[in-house]
VONU-128926 format. One record per residue: chain; x, y, z of N, C-alpha, C in turn; residue number from 0. Coordinates in steps of 0.02 Angstrom, whole numbers, plus 50000, padded with zeros to 5 digits. Each point is the difference from the previous one (the first is absolute). Layout:
<nodes>
<node A,<X,Y,Z>,<X,Y,Z>,<X,Y,Z>,NUM>,
...
</nodes>
This chain:
<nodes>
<node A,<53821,55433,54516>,<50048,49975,50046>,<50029,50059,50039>,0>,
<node A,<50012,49984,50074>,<50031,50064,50028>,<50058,50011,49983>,1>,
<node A,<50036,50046,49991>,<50044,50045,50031>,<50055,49931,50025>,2>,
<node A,<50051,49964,49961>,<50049,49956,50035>,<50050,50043,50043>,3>,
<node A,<50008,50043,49988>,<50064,50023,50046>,<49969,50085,50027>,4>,
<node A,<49942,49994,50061>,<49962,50036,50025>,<50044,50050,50026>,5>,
<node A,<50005,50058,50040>,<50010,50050,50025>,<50086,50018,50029>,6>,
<node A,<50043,49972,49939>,<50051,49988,50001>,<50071,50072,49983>,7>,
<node A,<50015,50022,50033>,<50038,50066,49974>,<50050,49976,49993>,8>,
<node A,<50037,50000,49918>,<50076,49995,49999>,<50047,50027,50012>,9>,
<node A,<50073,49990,50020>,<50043,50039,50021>,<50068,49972,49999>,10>,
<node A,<50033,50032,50004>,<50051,49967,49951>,<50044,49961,50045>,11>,
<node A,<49995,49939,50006>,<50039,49940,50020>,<50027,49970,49956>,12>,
<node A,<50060,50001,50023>,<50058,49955,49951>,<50011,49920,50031>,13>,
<node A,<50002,49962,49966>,<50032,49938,50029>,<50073,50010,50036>,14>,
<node A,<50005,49950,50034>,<50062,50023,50055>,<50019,49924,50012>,15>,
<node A,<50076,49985,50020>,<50006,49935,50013>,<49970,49953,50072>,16>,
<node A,<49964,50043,50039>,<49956,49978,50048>,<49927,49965,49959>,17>,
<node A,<49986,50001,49943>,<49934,49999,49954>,<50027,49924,49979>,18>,
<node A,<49944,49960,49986>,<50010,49945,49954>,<50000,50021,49939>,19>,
<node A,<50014,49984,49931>,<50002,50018,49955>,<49932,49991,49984>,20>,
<node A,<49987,50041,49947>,<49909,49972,49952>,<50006,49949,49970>,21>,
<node A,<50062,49959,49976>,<49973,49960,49969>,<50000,49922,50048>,22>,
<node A,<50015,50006,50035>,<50016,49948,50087>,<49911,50018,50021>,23>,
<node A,<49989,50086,50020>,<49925,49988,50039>,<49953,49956,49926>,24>,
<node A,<49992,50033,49933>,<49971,49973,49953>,<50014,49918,50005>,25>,
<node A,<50036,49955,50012>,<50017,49936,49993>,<49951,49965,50075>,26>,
<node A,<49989,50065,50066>,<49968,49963,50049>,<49932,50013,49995>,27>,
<node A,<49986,50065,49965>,<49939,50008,49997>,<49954,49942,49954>,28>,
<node A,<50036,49957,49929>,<49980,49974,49976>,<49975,49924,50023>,29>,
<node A,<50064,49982,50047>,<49993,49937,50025>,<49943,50014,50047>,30>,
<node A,<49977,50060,50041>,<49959,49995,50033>,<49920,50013,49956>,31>,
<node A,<50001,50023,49955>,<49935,49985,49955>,<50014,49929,49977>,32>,
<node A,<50032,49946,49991>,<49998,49934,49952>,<49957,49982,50087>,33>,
<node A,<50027,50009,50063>,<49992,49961,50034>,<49926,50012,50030>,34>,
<node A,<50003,50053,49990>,<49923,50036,50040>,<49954,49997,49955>,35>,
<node A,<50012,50038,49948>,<49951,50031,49953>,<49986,49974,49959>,36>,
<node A,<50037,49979,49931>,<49986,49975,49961>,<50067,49997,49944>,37>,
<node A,<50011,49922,49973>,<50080,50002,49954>,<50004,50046,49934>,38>,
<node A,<49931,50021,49981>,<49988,50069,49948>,<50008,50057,50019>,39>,
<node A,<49988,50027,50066>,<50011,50064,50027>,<50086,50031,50012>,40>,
<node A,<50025,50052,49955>,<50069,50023,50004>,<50021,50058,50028>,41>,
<node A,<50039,50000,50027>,<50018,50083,50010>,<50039,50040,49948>,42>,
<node A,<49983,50053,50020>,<50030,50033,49950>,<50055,50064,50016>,43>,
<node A,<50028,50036,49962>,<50069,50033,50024>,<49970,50038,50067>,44>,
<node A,<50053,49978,50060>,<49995,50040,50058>,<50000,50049,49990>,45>,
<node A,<49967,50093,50056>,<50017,50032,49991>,<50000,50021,50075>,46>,
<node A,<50068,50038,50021>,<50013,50022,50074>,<49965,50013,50052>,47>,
<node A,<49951,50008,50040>,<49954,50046,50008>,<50031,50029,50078>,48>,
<node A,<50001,50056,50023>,<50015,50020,50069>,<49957,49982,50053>,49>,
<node A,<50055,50020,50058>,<49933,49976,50056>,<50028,49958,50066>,50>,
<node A,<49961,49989,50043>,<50037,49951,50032>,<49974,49955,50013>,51>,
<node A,<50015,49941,49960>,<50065,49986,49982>,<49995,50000,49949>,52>,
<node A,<50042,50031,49951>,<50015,49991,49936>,<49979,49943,49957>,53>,
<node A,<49976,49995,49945>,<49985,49956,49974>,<49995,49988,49925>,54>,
<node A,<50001,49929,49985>,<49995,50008,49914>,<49934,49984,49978>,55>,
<node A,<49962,50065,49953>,<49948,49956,50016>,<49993,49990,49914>,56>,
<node A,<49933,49932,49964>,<50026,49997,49968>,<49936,49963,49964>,57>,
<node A,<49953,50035,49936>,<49941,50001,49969>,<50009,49899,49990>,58>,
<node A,<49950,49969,50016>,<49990,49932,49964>,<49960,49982,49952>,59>,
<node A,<50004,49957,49967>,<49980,50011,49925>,<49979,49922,49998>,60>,
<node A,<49938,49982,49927>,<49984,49936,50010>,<50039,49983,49934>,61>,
<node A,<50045,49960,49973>,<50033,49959,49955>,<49965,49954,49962>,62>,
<node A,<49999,49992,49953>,<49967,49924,49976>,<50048,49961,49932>,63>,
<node A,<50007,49962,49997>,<50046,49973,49949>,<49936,50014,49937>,64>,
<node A,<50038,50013,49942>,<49959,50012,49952>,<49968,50075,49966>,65>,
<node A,<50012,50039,50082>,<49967,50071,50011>,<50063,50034,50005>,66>,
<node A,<50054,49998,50055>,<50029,50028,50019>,<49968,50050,50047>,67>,
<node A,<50025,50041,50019>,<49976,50041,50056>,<49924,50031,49976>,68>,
<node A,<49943,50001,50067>,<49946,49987,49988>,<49965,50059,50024>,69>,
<node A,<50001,50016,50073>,<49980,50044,50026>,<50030,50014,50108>,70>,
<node A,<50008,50052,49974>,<50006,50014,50073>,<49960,49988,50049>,71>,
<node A,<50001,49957,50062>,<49973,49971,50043>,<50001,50030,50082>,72>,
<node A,<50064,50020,50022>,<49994,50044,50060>,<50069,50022,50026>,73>,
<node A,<50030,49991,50031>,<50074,50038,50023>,<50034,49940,50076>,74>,
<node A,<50048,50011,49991>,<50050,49957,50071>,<50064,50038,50000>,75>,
<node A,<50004,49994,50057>,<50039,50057,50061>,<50069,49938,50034>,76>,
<node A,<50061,50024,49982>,<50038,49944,50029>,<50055,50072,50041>,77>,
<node A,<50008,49986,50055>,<50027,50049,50051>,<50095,49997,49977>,78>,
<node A,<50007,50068,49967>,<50069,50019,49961>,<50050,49974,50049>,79>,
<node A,<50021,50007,50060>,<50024,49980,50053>,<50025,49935,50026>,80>,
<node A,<49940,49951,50004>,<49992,49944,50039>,<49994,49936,49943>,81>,
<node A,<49954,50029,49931>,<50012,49951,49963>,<49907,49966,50007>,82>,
<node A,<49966,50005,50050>,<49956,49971,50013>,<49954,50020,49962>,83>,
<node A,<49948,49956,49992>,<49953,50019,49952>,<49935,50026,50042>,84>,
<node A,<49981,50056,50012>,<49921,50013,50034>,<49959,49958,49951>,85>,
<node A,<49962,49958,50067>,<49942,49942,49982>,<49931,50057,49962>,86>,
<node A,<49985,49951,49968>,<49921,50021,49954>,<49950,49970,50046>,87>,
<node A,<49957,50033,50015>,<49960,49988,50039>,<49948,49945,49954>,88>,
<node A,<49972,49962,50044>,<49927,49978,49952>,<49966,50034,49943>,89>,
<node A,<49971,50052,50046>,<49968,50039,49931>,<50045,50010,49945>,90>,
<node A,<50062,50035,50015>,<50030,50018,49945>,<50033,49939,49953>,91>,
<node A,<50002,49951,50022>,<50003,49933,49971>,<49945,49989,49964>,92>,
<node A,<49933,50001,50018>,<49951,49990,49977>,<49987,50054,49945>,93>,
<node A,<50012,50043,49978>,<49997,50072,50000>,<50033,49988,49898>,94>,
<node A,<50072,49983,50041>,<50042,49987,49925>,<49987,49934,49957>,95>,
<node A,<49977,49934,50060>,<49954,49955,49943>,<49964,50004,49968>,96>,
<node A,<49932,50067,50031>,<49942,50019,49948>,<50016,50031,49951>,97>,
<node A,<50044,50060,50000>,<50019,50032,49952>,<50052,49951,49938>,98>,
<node A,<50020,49962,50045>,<50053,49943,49926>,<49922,49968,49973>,99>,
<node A,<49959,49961,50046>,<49953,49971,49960>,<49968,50044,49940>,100>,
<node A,<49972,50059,50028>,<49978,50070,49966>,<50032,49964,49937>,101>,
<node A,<50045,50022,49995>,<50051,50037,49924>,<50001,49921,49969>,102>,
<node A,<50005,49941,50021>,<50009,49937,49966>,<49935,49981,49960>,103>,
<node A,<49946,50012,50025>,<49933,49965,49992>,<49983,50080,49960>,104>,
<node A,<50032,50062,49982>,<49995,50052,49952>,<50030,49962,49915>,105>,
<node A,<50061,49979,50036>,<50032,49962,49945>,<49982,49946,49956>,106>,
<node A,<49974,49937,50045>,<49964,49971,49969>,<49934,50015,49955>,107>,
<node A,<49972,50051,50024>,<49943,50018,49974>,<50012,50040,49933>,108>,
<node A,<50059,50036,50004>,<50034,50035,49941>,<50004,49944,49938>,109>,
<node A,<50043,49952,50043>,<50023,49954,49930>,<49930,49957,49991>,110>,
<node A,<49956,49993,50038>,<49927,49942,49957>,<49969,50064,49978>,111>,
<node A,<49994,50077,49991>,<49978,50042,49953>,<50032,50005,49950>,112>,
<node A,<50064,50013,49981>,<50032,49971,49939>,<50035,49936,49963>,113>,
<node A,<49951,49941,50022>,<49996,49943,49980>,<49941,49998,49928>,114>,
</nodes>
């Protein structure tokens, strides 16, 4: 799997009361995976990133009742500022379904080998 958070230099940004909080972008980022992506796919703790525009960005993960957290799937970007969520393109939609399917149909295969 590549590289989720590619050619990224950190630096030290503080939250500021111009910023939505992380746990407000985390609450939009999620509704926008139930709606887009998939009601298993979660986000997970924001982390700041610089830039313009500022943003939270924030690893997604595939969930399963039974499993609990499963495997990491791909990343979403909700703009620190505005609140908005940058759209997932197709591919990358397509991208984090294969990789959730990946890790589910691993699982299953886990549990009918120790059956």
């Amino acid at each position: 799997m590549q590289n989720l958070v590619e050619n990224i230099q950190i630096t030290s940004v503080k939250p500021n009361s111009s910023f939505i909080s992380s746990e407000l972008a985390r609450r939009k980022a999620n509704g926008y995976l139930t709606a887009n992506v998939s009601l298993f796919i979660k986000a997970d703790e924001p982390m700041l990133i610089p830039g313009m525009p500022v943003r939270w960005r924030m690893t997604t993960f595939l969930r399963l009742r039974g499993y609990g957290r499963v495997a990491t799937v791909g990343f979403i970007d909700i703009d620190a500022g505005t609140g908005e969520v940058f759209p997932l393109s197709d591919p990358q939609i397509a991208e984090m379904k294969g990789r959730a399917e990946a890790a589910a149909a691993s699982l299953e295969f886990s549990a009918a080998a120790t059956s």
